[in-house]
C-alpha positions in Angstrom: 32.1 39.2 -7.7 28.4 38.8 -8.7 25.7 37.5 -5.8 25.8 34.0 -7.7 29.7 33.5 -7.8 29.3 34.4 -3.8 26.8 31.8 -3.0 28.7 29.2 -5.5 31.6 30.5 -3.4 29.8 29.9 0.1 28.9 26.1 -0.7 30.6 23.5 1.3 30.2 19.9 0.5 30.7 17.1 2.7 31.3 13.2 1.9 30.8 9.9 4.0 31.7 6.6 2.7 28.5 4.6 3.3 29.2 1.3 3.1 30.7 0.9 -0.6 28.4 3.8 -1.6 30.0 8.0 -0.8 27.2 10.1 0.5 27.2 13.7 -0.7 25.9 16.8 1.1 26.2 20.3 -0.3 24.9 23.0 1.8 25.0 26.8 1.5 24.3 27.7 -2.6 20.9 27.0 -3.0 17.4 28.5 -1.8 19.0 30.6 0.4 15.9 32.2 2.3 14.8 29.0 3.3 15.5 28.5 7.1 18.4 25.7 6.2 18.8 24.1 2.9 20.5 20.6 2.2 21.3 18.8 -1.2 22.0 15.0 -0.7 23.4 13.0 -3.2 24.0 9.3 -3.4 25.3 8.3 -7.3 22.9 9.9 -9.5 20.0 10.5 -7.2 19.7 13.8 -5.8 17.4 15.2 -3.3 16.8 18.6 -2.2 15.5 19.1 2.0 14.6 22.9 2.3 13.4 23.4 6.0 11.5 26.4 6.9 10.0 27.6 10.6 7.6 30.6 11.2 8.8 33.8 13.2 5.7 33.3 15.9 3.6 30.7 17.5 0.8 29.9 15.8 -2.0 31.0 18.0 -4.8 28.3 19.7 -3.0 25.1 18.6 -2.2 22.6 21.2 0.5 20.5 19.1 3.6 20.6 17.0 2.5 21.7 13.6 4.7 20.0 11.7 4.4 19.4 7.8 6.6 17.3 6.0 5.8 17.1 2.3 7.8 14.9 -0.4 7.5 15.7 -4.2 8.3 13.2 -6.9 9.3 15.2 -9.4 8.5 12.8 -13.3 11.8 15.1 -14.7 14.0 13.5 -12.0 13.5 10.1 -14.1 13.5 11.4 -17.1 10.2 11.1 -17.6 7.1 13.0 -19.0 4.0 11.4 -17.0 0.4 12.9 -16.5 -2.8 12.4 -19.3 -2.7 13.6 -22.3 -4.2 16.9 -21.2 -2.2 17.7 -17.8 1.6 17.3 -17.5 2.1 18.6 -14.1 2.4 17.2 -11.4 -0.3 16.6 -9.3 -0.9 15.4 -5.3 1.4 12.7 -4.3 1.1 9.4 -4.1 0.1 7.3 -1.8 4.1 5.8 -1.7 5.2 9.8 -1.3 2.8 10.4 1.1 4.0 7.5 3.1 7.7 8.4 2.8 6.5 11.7 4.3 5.4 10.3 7.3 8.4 7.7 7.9 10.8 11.0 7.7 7.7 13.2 10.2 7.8 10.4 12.7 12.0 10.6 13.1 11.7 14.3 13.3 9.1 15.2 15.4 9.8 13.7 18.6 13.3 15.7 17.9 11.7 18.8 18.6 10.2 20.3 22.0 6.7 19.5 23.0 5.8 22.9 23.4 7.0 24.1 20.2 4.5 25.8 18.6 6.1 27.6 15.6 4.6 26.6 12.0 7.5 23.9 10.5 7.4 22.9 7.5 10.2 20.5 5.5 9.9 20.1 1.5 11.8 17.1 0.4 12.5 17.1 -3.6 13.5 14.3 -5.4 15.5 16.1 -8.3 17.4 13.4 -10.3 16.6 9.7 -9.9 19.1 7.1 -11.1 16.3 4.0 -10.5 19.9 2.5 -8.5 20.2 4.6 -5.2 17.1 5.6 -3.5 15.7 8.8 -3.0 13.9 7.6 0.1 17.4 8.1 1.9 19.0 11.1 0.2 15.4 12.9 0.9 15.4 11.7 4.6 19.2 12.5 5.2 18.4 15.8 3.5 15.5 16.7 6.3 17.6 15.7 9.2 20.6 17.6 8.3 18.5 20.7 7.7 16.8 20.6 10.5 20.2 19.9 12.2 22.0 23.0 10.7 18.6 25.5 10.9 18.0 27.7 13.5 15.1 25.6 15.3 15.8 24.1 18.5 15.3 20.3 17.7 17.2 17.2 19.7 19.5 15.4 17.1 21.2 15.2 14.7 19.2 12.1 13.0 20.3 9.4 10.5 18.1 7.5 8.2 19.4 4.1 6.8 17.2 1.4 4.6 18.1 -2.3 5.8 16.9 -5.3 3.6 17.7 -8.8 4.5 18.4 -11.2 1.1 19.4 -14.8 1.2 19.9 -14.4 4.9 22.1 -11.4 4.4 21.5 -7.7 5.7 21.9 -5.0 3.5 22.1 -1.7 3.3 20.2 0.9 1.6 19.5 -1.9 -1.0 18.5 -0.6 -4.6 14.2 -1.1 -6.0 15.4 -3.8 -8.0 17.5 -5.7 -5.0 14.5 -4.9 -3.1 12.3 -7.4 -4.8 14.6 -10.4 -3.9 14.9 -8.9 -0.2 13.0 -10.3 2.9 13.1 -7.4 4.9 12.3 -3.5 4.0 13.3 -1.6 7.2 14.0 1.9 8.0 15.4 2.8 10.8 16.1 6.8 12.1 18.3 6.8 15.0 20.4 9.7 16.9 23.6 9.4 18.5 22.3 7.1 21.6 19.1 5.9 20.7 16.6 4.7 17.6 13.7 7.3 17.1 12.1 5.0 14.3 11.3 2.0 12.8 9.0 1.4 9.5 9.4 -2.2 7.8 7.5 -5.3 6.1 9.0 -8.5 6.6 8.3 -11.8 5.1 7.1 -14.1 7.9 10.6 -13.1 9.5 11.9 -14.3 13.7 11.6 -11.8 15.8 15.4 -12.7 16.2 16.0 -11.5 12.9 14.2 -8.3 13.2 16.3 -8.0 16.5 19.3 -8.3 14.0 18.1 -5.7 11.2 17.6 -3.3 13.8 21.0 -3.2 15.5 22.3 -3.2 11.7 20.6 -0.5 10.8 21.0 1.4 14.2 24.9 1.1 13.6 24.7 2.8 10.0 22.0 5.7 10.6 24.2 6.4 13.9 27.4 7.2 11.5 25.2 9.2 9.4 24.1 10.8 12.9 27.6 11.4 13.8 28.8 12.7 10.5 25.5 15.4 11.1 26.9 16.6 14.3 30.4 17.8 13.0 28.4 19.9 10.2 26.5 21.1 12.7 29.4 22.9 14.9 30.9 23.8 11.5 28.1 25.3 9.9 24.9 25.1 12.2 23.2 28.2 13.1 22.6 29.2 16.5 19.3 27.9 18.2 16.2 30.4 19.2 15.0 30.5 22.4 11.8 29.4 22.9 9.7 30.5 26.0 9.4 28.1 28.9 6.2 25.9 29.0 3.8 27.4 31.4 4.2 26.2 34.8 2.1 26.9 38.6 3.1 24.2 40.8 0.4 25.9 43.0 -2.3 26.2 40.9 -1.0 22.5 39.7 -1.1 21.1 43.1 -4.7 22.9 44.0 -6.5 21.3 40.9 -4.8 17.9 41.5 -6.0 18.4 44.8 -9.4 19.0 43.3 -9.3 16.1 40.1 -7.5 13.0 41.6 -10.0 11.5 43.5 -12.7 11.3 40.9 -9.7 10.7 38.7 -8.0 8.1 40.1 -11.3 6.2 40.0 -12.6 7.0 36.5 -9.2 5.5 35.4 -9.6 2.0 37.6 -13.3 2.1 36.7 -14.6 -0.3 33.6 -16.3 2.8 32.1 -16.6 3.3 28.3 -14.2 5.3 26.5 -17.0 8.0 26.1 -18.5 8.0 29.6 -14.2 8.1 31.1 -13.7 11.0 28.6 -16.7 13.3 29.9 -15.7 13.2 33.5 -11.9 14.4 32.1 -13.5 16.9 29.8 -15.4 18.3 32.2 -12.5 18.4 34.6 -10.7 20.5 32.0 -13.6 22.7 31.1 -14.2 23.0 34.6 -10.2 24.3 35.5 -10.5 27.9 34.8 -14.0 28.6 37.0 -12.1 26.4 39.3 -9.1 28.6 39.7 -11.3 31.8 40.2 -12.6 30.2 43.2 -9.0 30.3 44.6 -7.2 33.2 42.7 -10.6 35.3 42.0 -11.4 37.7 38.7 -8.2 38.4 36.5 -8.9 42.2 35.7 -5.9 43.4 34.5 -3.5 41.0 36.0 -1.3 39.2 33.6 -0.6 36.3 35.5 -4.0 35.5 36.2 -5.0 36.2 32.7 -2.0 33.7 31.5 -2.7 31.5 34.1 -6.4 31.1 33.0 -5.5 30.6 29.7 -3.6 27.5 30.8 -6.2 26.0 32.9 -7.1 23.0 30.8 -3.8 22.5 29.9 -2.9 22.0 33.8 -5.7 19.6 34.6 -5.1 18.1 31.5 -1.1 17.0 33.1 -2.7 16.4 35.9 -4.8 13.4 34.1 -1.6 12.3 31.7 0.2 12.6 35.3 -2.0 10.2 37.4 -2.3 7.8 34.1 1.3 7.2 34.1 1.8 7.0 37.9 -0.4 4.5 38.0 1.1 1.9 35.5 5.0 3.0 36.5 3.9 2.6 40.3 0.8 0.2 40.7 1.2 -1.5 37.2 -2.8 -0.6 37.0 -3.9 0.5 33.7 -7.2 2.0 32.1 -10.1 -0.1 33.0 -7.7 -1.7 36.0 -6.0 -3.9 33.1 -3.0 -5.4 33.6 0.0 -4.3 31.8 -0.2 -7.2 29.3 -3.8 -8.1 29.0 -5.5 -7.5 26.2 -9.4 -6.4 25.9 -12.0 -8.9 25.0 -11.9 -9.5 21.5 -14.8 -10.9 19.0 -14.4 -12.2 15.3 -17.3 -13.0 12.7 -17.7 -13.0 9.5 -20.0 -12.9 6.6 -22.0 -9.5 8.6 -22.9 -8.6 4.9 -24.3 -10.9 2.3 -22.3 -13.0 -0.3 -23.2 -10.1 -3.2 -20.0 -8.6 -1.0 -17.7 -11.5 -1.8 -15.9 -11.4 1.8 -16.7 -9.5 4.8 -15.9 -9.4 8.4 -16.6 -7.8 12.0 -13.8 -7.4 14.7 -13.9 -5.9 17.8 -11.4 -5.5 20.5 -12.7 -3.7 23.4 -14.3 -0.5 21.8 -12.0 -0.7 18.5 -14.3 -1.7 16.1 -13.4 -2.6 12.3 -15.7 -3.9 9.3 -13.8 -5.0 6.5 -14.8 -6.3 3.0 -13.0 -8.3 0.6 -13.4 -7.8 -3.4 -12.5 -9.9 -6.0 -11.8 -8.6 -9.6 -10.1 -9.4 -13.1 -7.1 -8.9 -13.9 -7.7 -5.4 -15.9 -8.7 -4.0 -12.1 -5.2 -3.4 -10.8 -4.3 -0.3 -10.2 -2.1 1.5 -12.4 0.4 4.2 -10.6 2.4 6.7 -12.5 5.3 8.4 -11.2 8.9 9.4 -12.1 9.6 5.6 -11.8 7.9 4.7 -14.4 4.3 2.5 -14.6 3.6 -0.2 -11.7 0.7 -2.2 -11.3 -0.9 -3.2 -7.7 -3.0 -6.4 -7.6 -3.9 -5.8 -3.9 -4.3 -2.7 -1.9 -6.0 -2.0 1.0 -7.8 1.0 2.1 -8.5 2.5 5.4 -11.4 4.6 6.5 -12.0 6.3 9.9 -15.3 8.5 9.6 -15.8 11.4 12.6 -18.5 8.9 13.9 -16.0 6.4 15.2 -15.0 8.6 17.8 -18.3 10.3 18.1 -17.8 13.5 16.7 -18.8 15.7 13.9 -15.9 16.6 11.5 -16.0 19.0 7.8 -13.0 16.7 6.8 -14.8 14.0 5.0 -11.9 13.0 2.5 -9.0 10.2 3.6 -6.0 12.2 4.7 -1.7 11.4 5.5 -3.2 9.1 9.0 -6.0 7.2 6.8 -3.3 5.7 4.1 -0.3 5.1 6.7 -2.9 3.1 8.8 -4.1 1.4 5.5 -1.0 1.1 3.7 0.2 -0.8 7.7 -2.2 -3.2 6.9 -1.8 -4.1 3.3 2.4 -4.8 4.2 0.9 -6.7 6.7 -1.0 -9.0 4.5 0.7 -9.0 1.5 4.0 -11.9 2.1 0.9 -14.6 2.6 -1.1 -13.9 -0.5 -1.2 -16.2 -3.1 0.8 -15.4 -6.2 -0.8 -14.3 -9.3 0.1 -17.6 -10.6 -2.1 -19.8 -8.3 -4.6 -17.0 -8.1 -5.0 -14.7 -10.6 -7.2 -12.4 -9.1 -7.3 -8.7 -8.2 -8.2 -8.4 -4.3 -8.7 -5.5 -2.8 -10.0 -5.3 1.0 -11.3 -1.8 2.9 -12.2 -1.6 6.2 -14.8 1.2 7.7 -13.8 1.7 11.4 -17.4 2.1 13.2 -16.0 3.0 16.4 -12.6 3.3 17.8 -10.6 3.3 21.1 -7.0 2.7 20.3 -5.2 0.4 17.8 -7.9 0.8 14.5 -4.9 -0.2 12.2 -4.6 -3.5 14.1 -8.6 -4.1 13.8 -8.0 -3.1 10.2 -5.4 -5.9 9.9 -7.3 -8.6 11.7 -10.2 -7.5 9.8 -8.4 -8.0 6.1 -7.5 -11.4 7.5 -11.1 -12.7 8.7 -12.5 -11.1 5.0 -9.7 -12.5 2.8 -10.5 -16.4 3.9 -14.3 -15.4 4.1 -13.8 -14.2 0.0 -12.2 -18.0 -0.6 -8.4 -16.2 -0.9 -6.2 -18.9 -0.6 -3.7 -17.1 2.0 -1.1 -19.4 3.8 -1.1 -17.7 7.0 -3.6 -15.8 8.4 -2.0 -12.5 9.9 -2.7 -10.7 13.2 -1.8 -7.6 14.7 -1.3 -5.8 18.5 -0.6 -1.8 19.2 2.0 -1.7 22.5 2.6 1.3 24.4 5.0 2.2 27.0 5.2 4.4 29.9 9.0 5.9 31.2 10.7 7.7 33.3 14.0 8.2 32.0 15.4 9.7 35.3 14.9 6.3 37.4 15.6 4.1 34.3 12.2 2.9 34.4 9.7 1.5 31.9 6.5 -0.4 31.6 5.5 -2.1 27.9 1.8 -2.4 27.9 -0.4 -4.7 25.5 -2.8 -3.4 23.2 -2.9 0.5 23.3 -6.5 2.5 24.4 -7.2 6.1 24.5 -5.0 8.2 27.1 -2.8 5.2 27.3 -2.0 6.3 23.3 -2.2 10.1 23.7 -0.3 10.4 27.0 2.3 7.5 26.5 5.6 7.7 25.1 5.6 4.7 22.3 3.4 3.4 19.9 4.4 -0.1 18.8 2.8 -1.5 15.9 3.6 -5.1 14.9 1.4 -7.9 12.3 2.4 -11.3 12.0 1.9 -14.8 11.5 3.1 -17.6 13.8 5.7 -18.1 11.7 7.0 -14.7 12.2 6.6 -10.8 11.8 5.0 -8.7 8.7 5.3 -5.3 9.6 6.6 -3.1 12.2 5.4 0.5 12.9 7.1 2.5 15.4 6.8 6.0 16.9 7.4 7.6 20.2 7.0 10.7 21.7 10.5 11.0 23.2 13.9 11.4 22.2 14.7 7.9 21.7 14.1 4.3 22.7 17.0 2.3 24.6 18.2 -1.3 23.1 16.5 -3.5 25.7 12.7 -2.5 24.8 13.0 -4.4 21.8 13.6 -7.2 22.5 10.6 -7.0 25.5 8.3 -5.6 22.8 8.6 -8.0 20.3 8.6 -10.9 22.5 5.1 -9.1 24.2 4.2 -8.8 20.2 4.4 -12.2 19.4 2.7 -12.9 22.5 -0.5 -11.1 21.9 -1.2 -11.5 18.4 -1.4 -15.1 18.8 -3.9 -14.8 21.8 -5.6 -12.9 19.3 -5.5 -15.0 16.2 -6.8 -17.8 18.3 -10.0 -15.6 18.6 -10.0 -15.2 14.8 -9.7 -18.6 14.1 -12.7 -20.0 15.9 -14.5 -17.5 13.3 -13.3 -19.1 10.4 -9.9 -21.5 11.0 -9.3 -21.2 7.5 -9.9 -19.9 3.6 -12.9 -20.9 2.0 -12.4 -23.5 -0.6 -15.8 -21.9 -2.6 -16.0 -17.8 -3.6 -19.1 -16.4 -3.1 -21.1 -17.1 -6.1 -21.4 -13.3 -7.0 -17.4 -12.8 -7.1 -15.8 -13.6 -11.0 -14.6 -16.7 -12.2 -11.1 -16.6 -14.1 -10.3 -18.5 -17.0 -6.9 -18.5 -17.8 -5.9 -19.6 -21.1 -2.0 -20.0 -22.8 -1.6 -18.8 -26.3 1.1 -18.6 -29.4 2.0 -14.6 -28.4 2.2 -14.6 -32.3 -1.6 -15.4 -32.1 -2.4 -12.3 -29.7 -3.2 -9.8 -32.7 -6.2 -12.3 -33.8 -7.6 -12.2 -30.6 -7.5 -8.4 -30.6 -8.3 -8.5 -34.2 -8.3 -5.3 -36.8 -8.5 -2.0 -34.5 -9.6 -4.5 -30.8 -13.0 -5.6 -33.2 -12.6 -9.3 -32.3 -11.8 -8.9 -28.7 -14.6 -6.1 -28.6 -17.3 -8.2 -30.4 -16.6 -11.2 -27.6 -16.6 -8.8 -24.4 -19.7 -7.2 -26.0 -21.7 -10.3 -26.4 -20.5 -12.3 -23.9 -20.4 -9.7 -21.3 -17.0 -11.2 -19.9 -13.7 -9.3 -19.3 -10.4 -10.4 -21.1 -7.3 -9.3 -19.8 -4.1 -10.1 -22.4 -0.5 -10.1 -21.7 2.2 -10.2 -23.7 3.0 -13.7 -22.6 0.7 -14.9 -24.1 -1.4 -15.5 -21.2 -5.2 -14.5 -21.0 -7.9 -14.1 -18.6 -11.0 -14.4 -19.1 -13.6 -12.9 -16.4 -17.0 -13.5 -16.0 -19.8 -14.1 -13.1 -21.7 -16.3 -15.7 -20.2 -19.6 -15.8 -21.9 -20.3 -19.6 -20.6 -16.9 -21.0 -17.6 -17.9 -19.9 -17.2 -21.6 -21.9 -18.5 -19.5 -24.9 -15.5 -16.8 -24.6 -12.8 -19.9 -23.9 -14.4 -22.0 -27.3 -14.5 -18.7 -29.0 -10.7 -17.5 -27.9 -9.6 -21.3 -28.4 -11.2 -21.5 -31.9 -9.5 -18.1 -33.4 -6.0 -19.5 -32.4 -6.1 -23.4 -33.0 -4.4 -24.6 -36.1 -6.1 -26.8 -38.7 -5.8 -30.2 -38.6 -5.9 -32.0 -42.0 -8.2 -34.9 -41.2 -10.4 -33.1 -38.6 -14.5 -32.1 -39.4 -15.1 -28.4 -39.0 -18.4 -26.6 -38.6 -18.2 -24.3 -41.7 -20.6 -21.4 -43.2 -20.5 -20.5 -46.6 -19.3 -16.8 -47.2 -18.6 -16.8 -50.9 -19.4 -18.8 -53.8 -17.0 -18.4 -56.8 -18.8 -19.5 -59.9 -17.2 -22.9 -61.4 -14.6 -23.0 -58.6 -15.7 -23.8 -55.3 -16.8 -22.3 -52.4 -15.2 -20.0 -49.7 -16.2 -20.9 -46.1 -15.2 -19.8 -42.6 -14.1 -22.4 -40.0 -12.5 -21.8 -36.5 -13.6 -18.7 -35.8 -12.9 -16.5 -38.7 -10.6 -18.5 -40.7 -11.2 -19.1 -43.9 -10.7 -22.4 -46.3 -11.3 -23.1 -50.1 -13.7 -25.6 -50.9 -12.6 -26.9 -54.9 -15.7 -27.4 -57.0 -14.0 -31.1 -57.5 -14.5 -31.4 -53.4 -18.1 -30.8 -53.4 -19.2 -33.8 -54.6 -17.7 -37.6 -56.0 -19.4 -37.3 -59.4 -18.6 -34.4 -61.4 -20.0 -31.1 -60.4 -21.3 -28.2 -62.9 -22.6 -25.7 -61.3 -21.4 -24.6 -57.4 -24.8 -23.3 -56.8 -26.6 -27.0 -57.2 -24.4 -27.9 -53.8 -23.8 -24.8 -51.7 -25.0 -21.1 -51.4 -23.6 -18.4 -49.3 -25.1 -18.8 -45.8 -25.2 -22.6 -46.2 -23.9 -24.0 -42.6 -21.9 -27.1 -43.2 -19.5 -30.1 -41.8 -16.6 -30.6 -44.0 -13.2 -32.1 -43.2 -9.9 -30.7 -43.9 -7.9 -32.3 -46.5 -4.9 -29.9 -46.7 -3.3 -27.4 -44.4 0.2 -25.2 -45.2 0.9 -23.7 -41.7 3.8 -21.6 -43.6 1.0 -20.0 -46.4 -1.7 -20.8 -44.1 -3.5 -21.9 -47.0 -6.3 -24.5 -45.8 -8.6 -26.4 -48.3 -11.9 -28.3 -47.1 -13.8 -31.1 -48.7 -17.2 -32.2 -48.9 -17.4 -35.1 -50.6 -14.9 -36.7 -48.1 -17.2 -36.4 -45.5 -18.9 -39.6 -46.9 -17.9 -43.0 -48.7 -16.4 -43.4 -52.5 -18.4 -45.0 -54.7 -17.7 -48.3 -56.0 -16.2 -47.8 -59.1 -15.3 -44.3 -59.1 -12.7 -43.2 -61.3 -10.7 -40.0 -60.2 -10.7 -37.6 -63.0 -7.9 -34.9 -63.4 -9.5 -32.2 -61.4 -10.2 -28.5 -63.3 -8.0 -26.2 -63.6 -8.4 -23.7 -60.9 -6.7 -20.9 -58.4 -4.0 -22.7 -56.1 -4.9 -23.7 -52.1 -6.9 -20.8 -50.4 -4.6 -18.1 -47.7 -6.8 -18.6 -44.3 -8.0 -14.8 -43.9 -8.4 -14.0 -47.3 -11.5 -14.4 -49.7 -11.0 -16.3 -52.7 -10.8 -15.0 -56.0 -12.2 -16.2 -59.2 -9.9 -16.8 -62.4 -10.4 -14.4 -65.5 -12.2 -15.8 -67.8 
């Protein structure tokens, strides 16, 4: 039997019934020298997880290193997407990059905090049926890899997709089902407890949310289930990893040392900089500290290893007292209490109106600038991908420069962190922006954090809210947003929520609870935690707490700016919008785009066309404008026989009449008998080509588009004129056309 008839031979494929939908995984025939390999499949949509962890520790790291990377593959749609001059794929998108981070944050928790092995997890979107999505045949993929591999990781996980439409939840709901849907929620749980939660909402109860999560909690803990009996069948055996260093001597002698000053710098109202010194210099100090006790290492390994862990002790000595302190005292950073949030200031217009919305907001030593720009309708982006061509008419983008945390970094490009956090705050937004409709604009809002000490996305989503109204966008709610925290201790059942998330309240907690809203209801939800689950009954506390604090917050906003300007600044664009006969769109464009070019050129506006019909006309110059609307309005309006056009003469056909053009390029025949009452010889004595005139229309076919003009209609008949049978001449003249003369 040949290798590949043995590894066909090997596979084992397993089946769930997922709600009405059977969920496939195959495992054991494919990329075999990958750690664990997992193909999910769910109807046509395939996904390939191939999980891969290093031998050794990577050296002088002080963190998981953890890399989770999803490819769209344009072949999985059936699709052949790039420019004309590069066909592969490139880095993802911003909406792959974003599903790589909703799968990272259900798996890394999962694994132990002292892990230091290089992981990586490729998730491969190989087939795409635009029905069942690959978000959850690429997540389920990753967590039953990770779940079968050799790497010691809690687990197994589940990933489900809940959406909520007409009331009703749903689950794993298809892209087009989606649209309809109030709620797009993930949720990754294990067998006891939910590691996860990623969703937008539309203004939803915090009931409701209560709802969706328990829904999807159910499902992803089948999927969960369904893991672990793969896993005994087929798992691998888990390496041992070497125990985290521990001293409870040298522990207790630095605590001994640290807590006092400690203790204090925590209660004390210091800045985030001045409180981080006296730590740093605590863990800087550890190892000289140590040698005072323990002496010179030399050759001794324990003392060597021991000094190599110095900072890392007084550093659990800090994260230690931190905790303590709120479990124990309920005293926080600063002496806060558990749900108070930091001072908080709004203003806007810090930039002048050529900026056509800006806004500052601080909270504590979190501070956000955020700009709002208007554009036409030809701004939106355009994405490509194996689903096709989508258009955004509002993003938001995030930016959070080394500065803001006073440091010097070579990284100067947006990474994964800087489009989750911006990508947070444009879900947040986008259920109370107007539709295109009502206002046809393109919006797009940034915000530069200046300085940050805990919860920037939140500042970025208060900011967008401040600088939307400021820019005149007509949003019907305005949105805020709060970071909560929580400290544990799972062995006494014990837990503390805290409000509004700062420095080693972030780094050395165990959640980080993200939640937007209006007072209507919530807009997004970002979860992650740092252990292996969260229980039921935190919920609940945490989205009451949400609710809470982001409308002690958007009172603050408010007194800023209680609502959206009714004027745009007068730099932003002014849209025209203007409905058409679709049939008329090619004489806008005209031959080869030279009519819709010859009015952008001149007029220096923008015209956006769809195929409804529907065009928009740009401009910052409110007289360019008018002229584009007559203009556009002229080339598509239909004669009216009885109506005075401004004409200019373009031909003259000798002892016929006279071509002229009306309307905006349309032509009409002027008969020689139409000039003038008495009887005319020669066309010249009347009109010559370049003669501008008035002349009413006398005769319009809409089904030839023939048109024919008069002149002498434009005044009185004579008493006692007699009509005379009028020459023989070529029939009614075809609009477009030039005239031709007859053969003589």
């Amino acid at each position: 039997m040949s290798a590949k008839a043995t590894a066909i031979a090997s596979q084992k494929e397993y089946t769930l019934e997922l709600g009405d939908t059977p969920i496939t995984f195959k495992v054991g025939a494919i990329a075999q020298q990958a750690n664990a390999t997992v193909l999910c499949q769910l109807g046509d949509t395939v996904s390939m997880g191939n999980f891969t962890v290093s031998k050794k520790p990577r050296d002088g790291v002080d963190f998981l290193p953890l890399q989770v990377v999803y490819q769209e593959k344009f072949y999985a749609g059936g699709k052949i997407a790039g420019s004309r001059y590069r066909k592969r794929e490139g880095r993802p998108a911003d909406d792959y990059v974003l599903l790589a981070r909703v799968i990272d944050r259900g798996l890394r928790p999962m694994f132990p905090k002292y892990l230091r092995n290089d992981i990586q997890m490729f998730c491969t979107v190989l087939s795409y049926d635009f029905e069942n999505e690959h978000a959850i045949t690429s997540a389920n993929a990753a967590n039953l890899a990770v779940a079968i591999s050799d790497c010691p990781a809690s687990g197994p996980l589940g990933t489900v997709r809940v959406g909520m439409i007409e009331g009703q939840l749903v689950l794993n709901p298809s892209c087009e089902a989606r649209k309809k849907s109030d709620l797009d929620m993930f949720v990754t749980a294990s067998l006891d407890r939910i590691v996860m939660i990623e969703a937008g909402a539309n203004q939803l109860p915090e009931a409701e949310i209560l709802k969706a999560i328990e829904f999807g909690k159910k499902w992803a803990q089948k999927i969960a289930k369904f893991f672990e009996g793969i896993q005994k069948e087929v798992g691998k055996t888990k390496f041992e990893l070497d125990a985290p260093f521990e001293n409870k001597e040298a522990y207790d002698y630095l605590k001994e040392w640290m807590l006092p000053t400690v203790n204090k710098a925590i209660k004390d109202k210091l800045e985030k900089l001045e409180r981080r010194k006296i730590m740093t210099d605590f863990m800087d100090g550890a190892e000289e500290k140590l040698k005072e006790k323990y002496g010179e290492a030399g050759d001794n390994e324990e003392l060597v290893k021991l000094y190599a862990n110095a900072s890392d002790l007084a550093d659990k000595v800090i994260k230690s007292e931190v905790r303590r302190l709120i479990l124990e005292e309920g005293i926080r950073m600063s002496s806060r209490k558990v749900d108070e949030i930091r001072d908080i200031s709004a203003m806007v217009d810090v930039l002048p109106s050529r900026v056509h919305g800006s806004a500052l907001f601080e909270r504590g030593e979190t501070q956000g600038l955020t700009t709002c720009t208007l554009g036409a309708p030809g701004d939106k982006q355009l994405v490509e991908g194996m689903e096709g061509e989508a258009e955004l008419r509002y993003f938001h983008h995030y930016n959070f420069p080394p500065f803001s945390v006073g440091e010097t970094s070579n990284r100067l490009f947006i990474g994964n962190r800087e489009i989750g956090h911006g990508n947070l705050a444009e879900r947040g937004l986008k259920p109370v922006l107007p539709s295109e409709k009502d206002f046809p604009y393109t919006i797009r809002t940034v915000t530069e954090i200046l300085a940050s000490n805990g919860s920037s996305s939140m500042a970025a989503t208060c900011g967008s809210t401040l600088a939307l109204m400021a820019a005149g966008v007509p949003i019907s709610d305005p949105v805020s947003g709060i970071a909560l925290g929580m400290i544990s201790d799972e062995e006494k059942d014990q837990y503390v929520i805290l409000s509004d998330l700062q420095d080693e309240e972030d780094f050395g907690g165990d959640m980080d609870f993200k939640v937007t809203g209006t007072e209507k209801g919530v807009t997004a939800i970002q979860m992650d935690i740092k252990i292996k689950g969260m229980p039921n009954k935190v919920f609940e506390e945490a989205l009451e707490r949400a609710r809470i604090g982001r409308l002690e917050i958007l009172k603050t906003m408010l007194k800023a700016i209680p609502e959206p300007r009714k004027e745009m600044s007068p730099f932003a664009p002014r849209i025209e919008v203007i409905q058409i006969d679709p049939d008329c769109i090619r004489l806008v464009i005209g031959k080869g785009g030279e009519t819709i070019q010859k009015i952008t050129g001149d007029l220096g506006v923008e015209i956006d066309i769809e195929d409804s019909g529907l065009i928009f006309v740009t401009s910052v110059d409110g007289d360019s404008m008018a002229k584009a609307k007559e203009w556009i309005e002229g080339i598509v309006a239909k004669p009216e026989v009885g109506a005075v056009y401004d004409c200019k003469v373009v031909r003259v056909i000798d002892g016929v009449g006279a071509i002229v053009e009306f309307l905006r390029g349309k032509d009409a025949m002027i008969h020689i008998s139409e000039l003038q009452w008495k009887r005319t010889e020669r066309v010249e004595d009347i009109l010559n080509v370049g003669d501008e005139i008035k002349a009413k229309c006398v005769e319009y076919d809409q089904a030839e588009g023939k048109t024919r003009m008069s002149l002498k209609q434009m005044t009185e008949k004579p008493e006692g004129y007699e009509e005379r049978p009028p020459r023989r001449g070529p029939p009614p003249h075809r609009s477009g056309g030039g005239g031709r003369p007859p053969r003589r």
